[in-house]
Structures are given as structure tokens and as C-alpha cells.
Phi, psi and omega in degrees: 000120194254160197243087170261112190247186170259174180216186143311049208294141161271121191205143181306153176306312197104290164286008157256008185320325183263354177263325170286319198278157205200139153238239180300119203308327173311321197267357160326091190291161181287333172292349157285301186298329183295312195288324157358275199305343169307316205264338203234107195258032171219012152314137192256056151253343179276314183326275171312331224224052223275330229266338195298339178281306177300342170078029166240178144288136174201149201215188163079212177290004194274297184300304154331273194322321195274325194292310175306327204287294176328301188306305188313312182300332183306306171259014161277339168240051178036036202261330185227151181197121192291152180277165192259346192199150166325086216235151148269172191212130175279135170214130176252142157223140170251109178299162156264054133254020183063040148287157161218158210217077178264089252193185200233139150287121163192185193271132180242170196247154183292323185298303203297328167273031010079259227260009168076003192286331183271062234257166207243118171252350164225145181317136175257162172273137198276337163300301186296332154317297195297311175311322193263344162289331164303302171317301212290321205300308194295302198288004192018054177197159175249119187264307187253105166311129161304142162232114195280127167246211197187185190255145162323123201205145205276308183310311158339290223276289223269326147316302230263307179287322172322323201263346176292332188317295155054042212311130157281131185305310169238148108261130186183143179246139192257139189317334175287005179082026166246186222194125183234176169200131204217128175247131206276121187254117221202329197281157173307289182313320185263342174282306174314001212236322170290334205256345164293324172302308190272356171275025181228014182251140146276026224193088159242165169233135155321105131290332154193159195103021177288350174247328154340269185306356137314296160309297186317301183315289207314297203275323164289337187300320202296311190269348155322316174308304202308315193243130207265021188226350189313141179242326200118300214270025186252146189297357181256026176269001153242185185207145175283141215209137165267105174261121159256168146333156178273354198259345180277346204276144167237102163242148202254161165263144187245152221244153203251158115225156196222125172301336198199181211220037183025049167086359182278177145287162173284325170318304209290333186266331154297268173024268166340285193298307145005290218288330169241353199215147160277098177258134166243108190285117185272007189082228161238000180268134182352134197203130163237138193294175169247336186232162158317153189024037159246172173212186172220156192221145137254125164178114181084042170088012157197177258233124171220187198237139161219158176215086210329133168251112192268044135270023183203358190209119213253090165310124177251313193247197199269316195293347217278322190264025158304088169314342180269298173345275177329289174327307183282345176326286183299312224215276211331323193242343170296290193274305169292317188111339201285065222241011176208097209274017183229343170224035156233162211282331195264017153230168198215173178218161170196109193317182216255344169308338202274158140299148151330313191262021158290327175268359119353269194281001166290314192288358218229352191253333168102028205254293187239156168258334157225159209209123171253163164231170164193178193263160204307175163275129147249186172319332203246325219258334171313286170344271162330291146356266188317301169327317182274335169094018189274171191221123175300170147295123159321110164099037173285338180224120167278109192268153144265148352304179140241137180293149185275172167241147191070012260217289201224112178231152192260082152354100176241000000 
């Protein structure tokens, strides 16, 4: 039963909603973030990013602390203004590849990730937990929703559209070409009608946001511990969470470079490869697999094909048959030498968004020496995954939508 509630969103003044949303302060270069925040003095880049009024760098409990101080200023100038009663909010988006992506913001529960009702497909760092537990304990809010999806569900789906008939409370678009919208769920009946619906799933899965929601679970244990009064109803027994649909999800693949050839020749590194792939040298024109357990290779100007030889390589799990799995499997930690894919210097990832001729021109610029590609993960092999208590390799999906910060925020 999963306990999905409404909550009380802190949400932008409406005519500045487009102007406060930002997105994930990481993707951000520091000469994107100066100039924002130079021109635009209601970016929620002022908020995450407080040293900028000082013209310092300022980072640990320092920053927290300054970072809480800015949101406080957001709303004493009404610039963010809180709801009077417990709402869900249908929120949309269309990107600019005309994708649309459509779903309910609301609080999802820390006890559900606990008890696996919530289920997980990749490993988190336990530093980057604590760390990011730390953050939410001093700023006492969620900006960026985890994003959760759920099995297609008919009611759901028609709850969403009823409310789209709709003027929407913000519509509005960001220099990144999408296009969000967001609608306010407020009756009593249908809010009750929603929370029945998502109290009849056993089931939701994380799609991106795993050291959020961790962290967050990590931060209801502390204050749970903390309060000699804890009931279940205090906000930090949830976190705010975008649930879409499953048919709504979009995942991408995220594509390999590696710097080096862990000391082999290139003769010597075919060879090698021999051993697990059927290889074909494509020449130089562009080349991406087509099917499950192929791949594509870049190396020394030109384009090849492997292709998994499963007479040598045994499906036991769900993970086994995971192409960034197979890889590392194969090539990555046997042959390059690479055997911990989340901290080492000699690989890179580039997500499914880059063109084909991006790991081209990585290896060619002479930054890396070889570049895989491979086709996406889907929604069932995620699923599956997660179901088995099993954990992908880092950086197996580039999940769709992405979400924004400040757009709705969650209070504890």
C-alpha cells in the first residue's frame, strides 16, 4: 500500500514562477550560474547558491545555514507563498523534443521506502547520503522532487485530464525549450479518491532521485529518533515526489569513454574482445547497435560492431541481462582494468541526449581512446531489477522528464 498524500506547496507568486525555476544547480557551468543570477534577481540559483551576494565561495554548514536564510527572504517578500490547506498538483511538461510528460506532485512516504513498497534499481554513496541529509536537516525543505513512476492506472490518468480542462495555475517556458504547467488539485473528493488509488498499489519505483530519497528516509530516522512525541503525521515522515505513469517514462541511454586502453595495443585489445563479441569494423560512418546485447565501439578513427557471444555469457538475473552490466561485465572490468565504475578518472559517461557523433569526437580530440555505445535500458528490465533487490551500474539511465527546482516545494 503505498501512502501517497497532498501537502502544502510553497510555490512562486505566479507571475514570477518562470523566472524563480532553475534547473538542477549541477547542471549549471559557474559562468551560467554568475550570469543568471547577475540578471535575474528571483532565480532559486540565489537561494542553493547564497555566497553569490557575497561575492564569496562558502560550502559545509555555512552555506546551509545562508542557503536557509535566502529561502526565508523569498518568502517575507512574498516572492514564494505557501497553500492554505493540503493539495495535490497535476504538473506537466513538454519538452523540446514535443515529448509530454504527465503527473501528480505529492509526498511520498519515508516508512514506504523502508519497507521496499518503494522499490530502488541503483546504489547510492553513503557520503553523498549523509551529506545531502545534512543539507535538508539545517534548510528544512525539498525543492526537487524525486521522480517516481507507477503502473498506468485508468483513474489516475482521467483525474489528470479533468484537471487540465482547466486554466493553469503557471504555464510558462524556460530558455531550455520546455514548457511546464501546473494545476492545483484542492476538492476534498478527488483528493480522497487519489490517495485511494495510489493506497491500492504495492508497488511505486524510483526513476531518478536515489540519493534524494535517501537521504530524506536518513533524515526522517534522525528526527524520528529525536522526538519523543513522533505520531507518523509530522512532514518529515515524507518527501516530495513527481509520480508519472509508466507509459509516460522515458529512458535514454547513457554511452561509455574510457582514456586508455589499460596498456594493451589496439591489436592486442581486439584480441581480448575476441573472446566475448562477434566484432565487425564499420568503417567510419556512424554506427549505433540495434538490438539487446550489441554494442557499438569507437577506436583509432574508426566505427565497429560487437556483438555478445551468449554461448560464453550466462543469464542468472534480471541485472545479468542489463547491457551497461554485460559491458562491465565483459570489457570494462576484465579487459580496461575498470572495476569500480563510480570513482574512477578513466571513464566518462554521455548521456542518450548527445548525438552519435559525440563519442566520435571525444576519442578524436584525444581526451579518450575508446567510446561504447549501446541501446537504452527499459521500464520492465528497471522494474525487474529493482523486484530481484538487485542494483544497476552507475550511470545505466538517463531518465526522462527532467525535473526543475523551485516550481512546488516541500516543507518539514
Amino acid at each position: 500500500m503505498a501512502k501517497i498524500i497532498p501537502f502544502k506547496a510553497v510555490k512562486p507568486k505566479r507571475s514570477l514562477v518562470g523566472l524563480v525555476a532553475t534547473r538542477p544547480y549541477q547542471s549549471y557551468t559557474a559562468d551560467e550560474r554568475d550570469s543568471r543570477m547577475g540578471y535575474n534577481p528571483f532565480s532559486f540559483l540565489h537561494i542553493i547558491n547564497p555566497g553569490y551576494k557575497y561575492d564569496k565561495v562558502v560550502t559545509g554548514e555555512e552555506r546551509y545555514k545562508l542557503v536557509r536564510n535566502r529561502y526565508l527572504e523569498f518568502k517575507e517578500e512574498n516572492i514564494f507563498i505557501q497553500d492554505e490547506k493540503p493539495c495535490y498538483y497535476v504538473y506537466k511538461i513538454v519538452n523540446r523534443n514535443n515529448q509530454e510528460f504527465n503527473g501528480i506532485v505529492a509526498a511520498a512516504s519515508a516508512e514506504d521506502y523502508e519497507n521496499d513498497v518503494i522499490k530502488k534499481h541503483e546504489d547510492t554513496l553513503s557520503s553523498r547520503e549523509e551529506t545531502f541529509k545534512t543539507y535538508l536537516k539545517t534548510v528544512g525543505f525539498n525543492a526537487e522532487p524525486v521522480l517516481l513512476t507507477y503502473p498506468d492506472n485508468s483513474v489516475i490518468s482521467k483525474i489528470i485530464k479533468d484537471a487540465q480542462k482547466k486554466h493553469a495555475e503557471f504555464e510558462f517556458a524556460m530558455t531550455y525549450r520546455d514548457t511546464h504547467y501546473l494545476w492545483k488539485i484542492d476538492d476534498d473528493t478527488i483528493i480522497a479518491k487519489l490517495q485511494k488509488e495510489f493506497e491500492a498499489m504495492d508497488t511505486v519505483y524510483i526513476a531518478d532521485g536515489h540519493h534524494r530519497s535517501s537521504s530524506s528516509y536518513l533524515l526522517y530516522k534522525d528526527l524520528k529518533s529525536q522526538n519523543p512525541n513522533h505520531n507518523g503525521k509530522e512532514p518529515y515522515n515524507h518527501f516530495m515526489s513527481y509520480l508519472i505513469p509508466e507509459s509516460d517514462l522515458v529512458i535514454q541511454e547513457f554511452n561509455r569513454l574510457v582514456t586508455d586502453l589499460n596498456g594493451l595495443s589496439k591489436e592486442a585489445f581486439l584480441i581480448q574482445l575476441d573472446t566475448a563479441f562477434r566484432i565487425e569494423n564499420r568503417g567510419q560512418f556512424p554506427y549505433m547497435p540495434s538490438k539487446k546485447h550489441h554494442f557499438s565501439m569507437y577506436l583509432d578513427g574508426d566505427y565497429y560492431s560487437l556483438y555478445l557471444r551468449q554461448t560464453d555469457y550466462t543469464f542468472t538475473t534480471a541485472l545479468d541481462r542489463l547491457d551497461a552490466q554485460i559491458l562491465y561485465k565483459a570489457v570494462l572490468d576484465p579487459i580496461l582494468g575498470i572495476d569500480d565504475l563510480r570513482d574512477n578518472k578513466r571513464i566518462e559517461y554521455v548521456d542518450g541526449n548527445h548525438e552519435v557523433i559525440t563519442l566520435k569526437n571525444s576519442v578524436d580530440s584525444g581526451k579518450f581512446k575508446v567510446g561504447f555505445g549501446m541501446l537504452p535500458a527499459t521500464v520492465e528490465q528497471m522494474k525487474k531489477i529493482a523486484d530481484e533487490g538487485l542494483k544497476m551500474p552507475p550511470k545505466s539511465t538517463y531518465i526522462l522528464p527532467k525535473l526543475r527546482s523551485g516550481i512546488t516545494i516541500y516543507e518539514f
